[in-house]
N, C-alpha and C positions, 0 to 999 in steps of 0.2 A: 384383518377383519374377516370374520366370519361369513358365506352366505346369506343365512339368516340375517346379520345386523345390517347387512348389503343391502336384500329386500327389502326390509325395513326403513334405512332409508330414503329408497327413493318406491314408493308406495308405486303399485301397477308396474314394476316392472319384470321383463320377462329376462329368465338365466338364460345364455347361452355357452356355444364352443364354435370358435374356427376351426375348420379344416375337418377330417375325419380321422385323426391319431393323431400320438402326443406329441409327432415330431412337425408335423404338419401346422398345429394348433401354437408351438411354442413359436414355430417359424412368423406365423400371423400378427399373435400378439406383439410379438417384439419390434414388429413391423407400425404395428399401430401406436404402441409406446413411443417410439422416436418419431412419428407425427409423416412417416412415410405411405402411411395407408390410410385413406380417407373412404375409401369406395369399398365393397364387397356385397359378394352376389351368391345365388344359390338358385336353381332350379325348385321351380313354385311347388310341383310335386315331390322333390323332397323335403319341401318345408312341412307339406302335409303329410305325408309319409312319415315325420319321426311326431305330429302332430304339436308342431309347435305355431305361437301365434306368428302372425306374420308382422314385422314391423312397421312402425304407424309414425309420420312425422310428430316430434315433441315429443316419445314417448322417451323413456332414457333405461334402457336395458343392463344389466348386470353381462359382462364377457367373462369366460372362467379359461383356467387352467383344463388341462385332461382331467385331471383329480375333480373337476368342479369346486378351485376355487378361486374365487375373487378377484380377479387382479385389475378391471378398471369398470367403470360406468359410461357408457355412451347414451348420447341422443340421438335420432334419428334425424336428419334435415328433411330428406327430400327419397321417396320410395319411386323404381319407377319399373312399368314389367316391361317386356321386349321379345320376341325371340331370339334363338340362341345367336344367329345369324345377325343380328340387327345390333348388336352391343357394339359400338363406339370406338375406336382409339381413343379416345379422349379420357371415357372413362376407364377403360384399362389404364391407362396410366397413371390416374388415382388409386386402386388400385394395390401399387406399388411392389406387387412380386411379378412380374412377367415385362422381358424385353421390350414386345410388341406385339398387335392385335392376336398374330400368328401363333406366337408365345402363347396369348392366353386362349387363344381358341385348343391346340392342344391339348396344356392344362386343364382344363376345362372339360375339354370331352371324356380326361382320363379320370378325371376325380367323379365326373357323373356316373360312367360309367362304371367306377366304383362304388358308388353309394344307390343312387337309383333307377340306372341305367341310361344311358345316352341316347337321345337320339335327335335327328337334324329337325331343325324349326320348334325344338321342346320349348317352351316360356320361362324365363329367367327372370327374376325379381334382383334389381341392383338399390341398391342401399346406401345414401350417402352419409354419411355420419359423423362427428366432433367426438372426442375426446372431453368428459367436464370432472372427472374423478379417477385418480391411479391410487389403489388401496395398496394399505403396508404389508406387513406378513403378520399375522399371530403373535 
């Protein structure tokens, strides 16, 4: 399936990518594909920073490849923001890449601090989300 017929159709929905590289973004998906990742988060500021919409419960968003393409359709359940401090074991563990809180606070500070810079009490936007579409290839 192409992008385009992807948008198409599920009407209103926003493309996106996990991670910030393609080894990052492959690790993610495959993650979500076997139904081990239900949660994912991102710093509010770099959501607006790459100026993308922010997601909205019901909405059902297209997830890509690096290459930007296709590979499933999520919906969003439940949006929640936090500081960076305030995030859960609970939902780290949704989640599904990191051992434990410690784990993902780490991760977290390094990937920030690669994309939009880290810093302590930043606002995190966590994202719960279903799986309702895994597209074929071309």
């Amino acid at each position: 399936m192409t992008l385009d017929a992807a948008l198409a159709r599920y009407p209103g929905a926003q493309r996106f990518r996990f991670g910030d590289g393609p080894d990052l973004n492959a690790e993610i998906l495959a993650l979500v594909l076997a139904e081990r990742k239900s949660v994912t988060c991102d710093a509010v500021a770099g959501i607006e920073a790459r100026g993308e919409a922010p997601p909205e419960p019901g909405r059902v968003d297209i997830a890509c490849d690096w290459a930007w393409r296709p590979v499933c359709a999520v919906r969003t359940i439940e949006v929640m923001r936090m500081p960076f401090e305030e995030v859960p074991e609970a939902l780290v563990a949704e989640q599904g890449e990191f051992d434990d809180l410690e784990d993902w606070r780490r991760g977290y500070a390094a990937y920030l601090g690669r994309t939009v810079g880290f810093e302590s009490g930043m606002e995190m936007l966590l994202e719960r989300f279903e799986v309702v579409e895994v597209f074929g290839c071309d």
